[in-house]
Each structure stands twice: as structure tokens, then as C-alpha cells.
C-alpha positions in Angstrom: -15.8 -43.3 99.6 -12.2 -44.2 100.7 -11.6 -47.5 102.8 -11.0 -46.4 106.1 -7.7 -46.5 107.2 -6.3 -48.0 110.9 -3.5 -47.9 113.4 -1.8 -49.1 115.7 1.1 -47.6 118.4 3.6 -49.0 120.0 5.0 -47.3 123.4 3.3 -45.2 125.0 6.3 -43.3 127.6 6.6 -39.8 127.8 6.1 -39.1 123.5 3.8 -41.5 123.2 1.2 -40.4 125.5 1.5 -37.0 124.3 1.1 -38.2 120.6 -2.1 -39.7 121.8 -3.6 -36.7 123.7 -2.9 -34.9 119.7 -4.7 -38.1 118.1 -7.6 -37.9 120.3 -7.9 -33.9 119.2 -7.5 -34.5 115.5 -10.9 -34.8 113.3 -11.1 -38.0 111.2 -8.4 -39.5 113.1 -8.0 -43.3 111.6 -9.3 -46.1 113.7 -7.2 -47.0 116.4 -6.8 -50.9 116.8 -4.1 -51.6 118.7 -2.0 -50.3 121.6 0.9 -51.8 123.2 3.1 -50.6 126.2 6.1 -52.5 127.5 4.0 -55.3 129.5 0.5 -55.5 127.5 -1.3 -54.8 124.5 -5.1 -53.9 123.5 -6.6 -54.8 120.2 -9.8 -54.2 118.5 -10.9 -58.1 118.4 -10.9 -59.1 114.5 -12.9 -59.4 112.3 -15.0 -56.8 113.1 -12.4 -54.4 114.8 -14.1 -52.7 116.6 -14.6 -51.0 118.8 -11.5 -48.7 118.5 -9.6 -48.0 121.2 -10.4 -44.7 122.3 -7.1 -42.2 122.3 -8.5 -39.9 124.6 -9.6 -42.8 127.4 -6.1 -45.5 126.9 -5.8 -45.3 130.0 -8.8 -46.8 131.2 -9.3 -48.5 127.8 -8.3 -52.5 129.5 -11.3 -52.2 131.4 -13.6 -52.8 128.7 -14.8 -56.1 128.1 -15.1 -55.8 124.4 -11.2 -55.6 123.5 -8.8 -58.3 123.4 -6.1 -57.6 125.7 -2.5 -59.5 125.9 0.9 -59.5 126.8 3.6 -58.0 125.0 3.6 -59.1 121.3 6.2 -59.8 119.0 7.1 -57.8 115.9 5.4 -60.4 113.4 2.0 -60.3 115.7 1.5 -56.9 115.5 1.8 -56.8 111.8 -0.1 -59.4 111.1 -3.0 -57.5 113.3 -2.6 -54.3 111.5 -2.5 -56.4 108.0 -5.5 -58.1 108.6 -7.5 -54.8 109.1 -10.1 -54.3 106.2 -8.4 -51.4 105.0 -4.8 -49.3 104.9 -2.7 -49.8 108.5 -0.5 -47.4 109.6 2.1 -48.4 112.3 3.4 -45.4 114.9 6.7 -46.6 117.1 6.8 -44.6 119.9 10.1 -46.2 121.3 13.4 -46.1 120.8 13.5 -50.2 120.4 16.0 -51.4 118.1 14.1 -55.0 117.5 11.2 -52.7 116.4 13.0 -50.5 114.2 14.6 -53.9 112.5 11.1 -55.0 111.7 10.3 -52.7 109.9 10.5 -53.8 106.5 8.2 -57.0 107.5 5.7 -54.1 108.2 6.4 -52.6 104.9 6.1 -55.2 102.6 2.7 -56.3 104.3 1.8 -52.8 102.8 1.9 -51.0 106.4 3.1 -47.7 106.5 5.4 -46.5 109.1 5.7 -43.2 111.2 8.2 -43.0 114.1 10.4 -41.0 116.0 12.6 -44.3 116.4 16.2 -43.1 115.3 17.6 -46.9 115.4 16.3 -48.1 112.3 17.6 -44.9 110.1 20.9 -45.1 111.9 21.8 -48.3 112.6 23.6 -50.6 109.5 23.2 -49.2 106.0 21.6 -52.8 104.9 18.6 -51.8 107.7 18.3 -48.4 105.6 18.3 -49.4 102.2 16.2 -52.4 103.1 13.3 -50.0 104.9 13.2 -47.8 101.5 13.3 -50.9 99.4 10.4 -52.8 101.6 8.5 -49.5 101.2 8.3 -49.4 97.6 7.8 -53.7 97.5 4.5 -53.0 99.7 3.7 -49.8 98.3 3.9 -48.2 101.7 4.9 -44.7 103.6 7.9 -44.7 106.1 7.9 -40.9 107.7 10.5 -40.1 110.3 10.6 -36.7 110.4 10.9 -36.8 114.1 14.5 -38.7 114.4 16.0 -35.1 114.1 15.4 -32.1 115.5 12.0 -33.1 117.2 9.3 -31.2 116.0 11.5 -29.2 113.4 11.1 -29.5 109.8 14.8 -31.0 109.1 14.1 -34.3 107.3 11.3 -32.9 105.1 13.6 -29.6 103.9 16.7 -31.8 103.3 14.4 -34.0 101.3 12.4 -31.4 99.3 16.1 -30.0 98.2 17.4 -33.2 97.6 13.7 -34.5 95.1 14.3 -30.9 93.5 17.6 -31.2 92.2 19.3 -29.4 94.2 22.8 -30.4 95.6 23.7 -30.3 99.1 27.2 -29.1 100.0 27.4 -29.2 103.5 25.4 -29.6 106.8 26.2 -27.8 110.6 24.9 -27.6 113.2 23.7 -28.2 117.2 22.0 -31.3 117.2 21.0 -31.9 120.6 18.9 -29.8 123.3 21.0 -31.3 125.9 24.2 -30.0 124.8 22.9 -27.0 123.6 21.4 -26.1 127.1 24.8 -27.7 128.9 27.2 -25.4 126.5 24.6 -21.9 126.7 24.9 -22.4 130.1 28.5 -23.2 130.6 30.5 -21.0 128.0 27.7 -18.1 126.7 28.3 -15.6 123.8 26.8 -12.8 125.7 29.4 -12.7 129.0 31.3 -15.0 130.7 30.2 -17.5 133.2 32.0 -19.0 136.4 30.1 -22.2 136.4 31.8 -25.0 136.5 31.2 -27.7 134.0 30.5 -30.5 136.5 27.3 -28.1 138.3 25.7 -27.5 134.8 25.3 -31.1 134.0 24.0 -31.5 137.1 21.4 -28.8 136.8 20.9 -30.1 133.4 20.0 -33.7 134.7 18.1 -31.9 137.9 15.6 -30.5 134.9 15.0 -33.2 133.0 17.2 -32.1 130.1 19.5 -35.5 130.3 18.6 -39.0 130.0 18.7 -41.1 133.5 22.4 -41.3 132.3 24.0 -38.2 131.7 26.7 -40.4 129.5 24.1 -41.2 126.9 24.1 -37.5 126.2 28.1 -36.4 126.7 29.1 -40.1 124.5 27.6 -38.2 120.9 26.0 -41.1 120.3 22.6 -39.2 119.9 24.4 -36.6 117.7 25.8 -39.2 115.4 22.6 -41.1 114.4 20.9 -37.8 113.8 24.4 -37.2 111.8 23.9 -40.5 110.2 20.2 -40.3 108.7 20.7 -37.0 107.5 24.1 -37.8 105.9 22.5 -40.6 103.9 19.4 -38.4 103.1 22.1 -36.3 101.2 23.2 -39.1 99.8 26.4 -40.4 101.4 26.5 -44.2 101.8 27.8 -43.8 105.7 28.2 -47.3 107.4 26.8 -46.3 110.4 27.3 -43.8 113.5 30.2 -45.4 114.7 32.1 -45.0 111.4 33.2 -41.5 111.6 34.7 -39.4 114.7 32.6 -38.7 117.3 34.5 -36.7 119.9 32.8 -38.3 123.5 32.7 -35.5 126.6 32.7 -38.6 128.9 36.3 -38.2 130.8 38.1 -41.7 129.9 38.3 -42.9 133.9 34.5 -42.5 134.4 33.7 -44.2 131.1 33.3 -47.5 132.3 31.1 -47.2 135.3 27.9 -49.4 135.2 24.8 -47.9 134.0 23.2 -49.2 137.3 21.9 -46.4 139.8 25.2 -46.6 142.0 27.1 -46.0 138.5 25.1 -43.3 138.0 25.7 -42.0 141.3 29.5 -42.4 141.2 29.8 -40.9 137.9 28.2 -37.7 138.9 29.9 -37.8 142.0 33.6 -38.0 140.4 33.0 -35.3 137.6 34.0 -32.5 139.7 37.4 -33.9 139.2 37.4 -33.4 135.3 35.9 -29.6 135.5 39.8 -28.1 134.7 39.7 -30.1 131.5 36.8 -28.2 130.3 37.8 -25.5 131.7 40.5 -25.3 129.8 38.8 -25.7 126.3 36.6 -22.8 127.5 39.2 -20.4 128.6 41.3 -21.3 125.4 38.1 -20.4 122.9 38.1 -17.3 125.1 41.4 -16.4 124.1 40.6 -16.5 120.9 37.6 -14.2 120.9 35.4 -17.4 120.5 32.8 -19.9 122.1 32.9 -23.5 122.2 30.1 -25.7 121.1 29.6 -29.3 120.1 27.9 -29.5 116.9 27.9 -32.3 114.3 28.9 -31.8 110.3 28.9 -33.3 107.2 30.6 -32.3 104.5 29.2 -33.8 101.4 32.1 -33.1 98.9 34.5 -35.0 101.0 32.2 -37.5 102.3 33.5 -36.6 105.6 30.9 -36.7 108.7 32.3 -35.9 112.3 30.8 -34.7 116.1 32.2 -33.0 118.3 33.8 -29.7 119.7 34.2 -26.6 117.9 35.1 -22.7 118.5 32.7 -20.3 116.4 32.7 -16.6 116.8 30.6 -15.1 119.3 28.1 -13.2 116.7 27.4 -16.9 115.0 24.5 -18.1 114.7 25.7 -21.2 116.5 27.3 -19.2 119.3 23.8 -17.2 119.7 21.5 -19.8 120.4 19.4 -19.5 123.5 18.3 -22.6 126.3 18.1 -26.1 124.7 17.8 -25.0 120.9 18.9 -26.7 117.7 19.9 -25.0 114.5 21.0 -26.5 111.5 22.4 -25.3 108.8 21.9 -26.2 105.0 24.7 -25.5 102.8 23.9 -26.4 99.1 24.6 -24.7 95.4 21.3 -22.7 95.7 21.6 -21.4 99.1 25.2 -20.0 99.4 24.1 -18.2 102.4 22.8 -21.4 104.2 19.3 -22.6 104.9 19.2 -22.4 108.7 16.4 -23.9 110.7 16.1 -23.3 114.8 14.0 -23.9 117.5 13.2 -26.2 120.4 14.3 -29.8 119.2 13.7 -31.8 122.5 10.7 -32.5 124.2 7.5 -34.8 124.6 5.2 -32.8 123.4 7.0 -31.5 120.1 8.4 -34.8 119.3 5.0 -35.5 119.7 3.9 -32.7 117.1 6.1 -34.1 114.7 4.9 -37.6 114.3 1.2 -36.7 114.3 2.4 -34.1 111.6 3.9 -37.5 110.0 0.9 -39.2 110.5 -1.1 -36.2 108.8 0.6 -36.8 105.8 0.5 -40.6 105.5 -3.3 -40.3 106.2 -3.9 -37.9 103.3 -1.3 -39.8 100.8 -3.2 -43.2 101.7 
């Protein structure tokens, strides 16, 4: 009989919760022994650990007597929790915290396997990279991320399944993020022209939830670049980190250095109107040219050359074609001429969601 195995998540915001209605649903789920959120954390009291937390009841969960409940906890406490457990840990980072996603190699070498959406830990300095990989092999653990691009799509594990089979990846293309896919569909479509202007689609964008609080953390590229980033390094380019290569911001220049405070907020959407001629303008001139615009992110592996930003494609791409808030990318490598293209929704709670319990799936089964 196999030891059982135990876990603990971190963050439970808008991902998080739905990653723990899908634990609470899966059969043979591993033992859930701690759960923190910004202010507090519950643990199954050691040495006994139990009882587990139940997934399907967190809510209610820091009413029973029988688990330990405290304040937020540093990196080194929750690790030394999960590593005390009498069997396998598994840690799942439902944040986007960068002091998390730099521990993570202290949960690695204490032989606790990691699956996260978290982008800043794959993104950030390429010491924080090779040091995750390195810690994972030292404590003979499982780091799974496939969530840090695309969502819920299979992009990680099909770059990395051509990569462990020999194959050689030329280039990568493609839309990167729902939100500018859904801002640049709207704005500029393939099929017709459109008379919005640029200023009342972002806004419609941020009125459906398709933006962060700050529309700027979207139009910067920033999001595109770290995606850029893990999979450039996956391919095996030794990039630096996101902010060392171009990345072509949509933020006009004046508005750039408004506070991220509500009234900046407010100001900044405000004051776009007065920008919509400039994107007008790169609109009308892809028009001219029998073209749409898009922003998309590329690397090109051959000249170790990884950019974001705008582009004109033909209006029967693939690119150009793309419906709502979808990604596509596109795998270019010496056995697929004709690229490997993988589309579909690549935002959301729920599929983000979907693909960190598929993450956890795996790590249970190779455990």
C-alpha cells in the first residue's frame, strides 16, 4: 500500500476556490492539511494530522475545534508543516506572490513537490529558474506549472514532450492573453470592420471582467512577456528575464505614470479617449494593407530573439480568425513545418483552475 500523500494550498481568490470545488470532486484526493488565505491559515494539528480539512466545507472549516488555526505564515512555516507530514507533500500556490514563488526551491529540496499557476517564479531571474529545476532534482520532487500559460491549455506539457523527444523547436507565435485577444476581436475584426473606438472597448473589456482592476497591467505586456519568458527557456534559450527583450506597451506614455490607487484608475480611464486616434491609426493603416492588427508575442529560437507586441497578419490567419478572449499558439519546429497550433479559452477561474488540478493529477500518480 502506498504512503498516503498530503497537501497544502496557498490562496484561495478567485482560482483558488475553484481549484478547491475540483479537489473536493476528485476520488482519492490526497489529504488536505493546510490552507492559507491572505490573513489566516488552517492546519491539520501534527502529529496525527488529522482531521483533514475538508475541500468541499473551507469555508466553514475555522469553525471546528479540532484544527489549528493562525495567522498568515511565512514561507519556511508552511514547508516545514507539509515536511513533517508522514508521507509525500504536495504544495499548490494559488497566488501570484513573488515571495512564494522565490521559496520554492526550500520546498523542493525538503522533497515537496510543487504545482502552481504562479508565473513569478518561471519568469522572474534566470538564477530563480535554474535553481527551482535544480532544488527539484536535490529533493527528488515535482514542480508542474502547466497553468502559467495559456490557462487550462496544454502549452507547457506539448512544448515539453517535443523538447524530451528530440525534437527542435524553431519558432513560437502566438496570442498570449484573453484580454488582448478579446480587446483586439473587438476593436479591429477579420470578418468586417468596426467603428469602435479603442478607448470604449477597453472599457467594456474592464466592465466584464476581462481586465485586471488595472487595465495597465494588461496594455504594459508584462503578462505576455513572462508567458514569453517560461516558454522561451523551456525551448531552451537562457532569456534573462521578461524585461530583457522588447515588449511594445499599449499604455499611451502621458498616462503611464498615474498611481495605481482607485483615483489613478479613474483618471486613466478617464483620459484614454484622448489616445483613440493613435490606435486608430495603426488600425486603419493594417486596413490599407488588406490586414488586421494583433498583439501577439514570438520567439524565434534560431536567433535567440523574443519580442511582444503589435503585428499585422492577413485576415484568413489563424491569428486574425480568432473568436472572444482566445489564445492560439503556434509551434514551429523541424517536425512540424506546418506548425503545431493549440487554441482555446486561456483565461478564466475555473480553467486555470482545470489546469492545476490536471497538474496535481499527475504529481499524485508519479508520487
Amino acid at each position: 500500500m502506498s504512503p498516503p500523500i498530503y497537501l497544502g494550498v496557498v490562496g484561495v481568490g478567485g482560482v483558488g476556490t475553484a481549484f478547491l470545488s475540483q479537489l473536493s470532486r476528485l476520488p482519492n484526493a490526497p489529504q488536505l492539511i493546510l490552507l492559507a488565505r491572505s490573513s489566516q491559515t488552517l492546519l491539520s494539528p501534527s502529529p496525527s494530522y488529522t482531521p483533514a480539512i475538508p475541500a468541499a466545507d473551507w469555508k466553514t472549516a475555522s469553525e471546528t475545534p479540532s484544527l489549528t488555526k493562525s495567522g498568515a505564515l511565512k514561507p519556511e512555516e508552511i514547508a516545514n508543516h507539509l515536511a513533517s507530514a508522514p508521507g509525500r507533500s504536495i504544495l499548490v500556490d494559488n497566488t501570484s506572490d513573488p515571495a512564494l514563488a522565490a521559496s520554492y526551491p526550500l520546498f523542493l529540496r525538503k522533497g515537496i513537490s510543487v504545482v502552481t499557476p504562479n508565473k513569478k517564479g518561471f519568469s522572474s531571474d534566470l538564477a530563480l529558474w535554474k535553481d527551482i529545476f535544480n532544488s527539484s532534482k536535490e529533493g527528488k520532487a515535482l514542480v508542474y506549472h502547466e497553468s502559467t500559460v495559456g490557462a487550462g491549455l496544454p502549452v507547457i506539457s506539448s512544448l515539453r514532450d517535443l523538447v524530451a523527444t528530440g525534437d527542435e523547436v524553431v519558432r513560437i507565435e502566438g496570442v498570449f492573453s484573453g484580454t488582448l485577444s478579446f480587446l483586439f476581436n473587438t476593436f479591429a475584426p477579420a470578418s468586417g470592420s468596426s467603428s469602435a473606438k479603442w478607448s470604449e472597448v477597453v472599457s467594456q473589456a474592464k466592465e466584464l471582467g476581462y481586465t485586471e482592476p488595472d487595465p495597465r497591467d494588461d496594455l504594459n505586456g508584462m503578462d505576455v512577456a513572462r508567458k514569453l519568458t517560461i516558454l522561451a527557456r523551456i525551448a531552451g534559450l537562457d532569456v534573462q528575464s521578461p524585461d530583457s527583450f522588447p515588449i511594445e506597451s499599449l499604455i499611451p506614455k502621458e498616462l503611464a505614470s498615474l498611481p495605481s490607487s482607485a483615483d489613478g484608475i479613474k483618471e486613466f480611464m478617464t483620459r484614454l479617449p484622448e489616445f483613440d486616434d493613435q490606435m486608430s491609426s495603426i488600425k486603419e493603416g493594417a486596413e490599407k494593407a488588406g490586414k488586421v492588427v494583433r498583439y501577439v508575442g514570438s520567439v524565434d529560437v534560431g536567433k535567440k530573439e523574443v519580442r511582444v507586441g503589435l503585428q499585422q497578419f492577413d485576415k484568413d490567419s489563424a491569428i486574425a480568425g480568432l473568436k472572444g478572449s482566445d489564445n492560439i499558439i503556434s509551434f514551429y519546429t523541424r517536425r512540424y513545418t506546418n506548425p503545431l497550433i493549440i487554441q482555446g479559452a486561456g483565461a478564466g477561474g475555473d480553467l486555470t483552475a482545470h489546469g492545476v488540478t490536471s497538474d496535481l493529477l499527475k504529481v499524485v500518480e508519479r508520487l
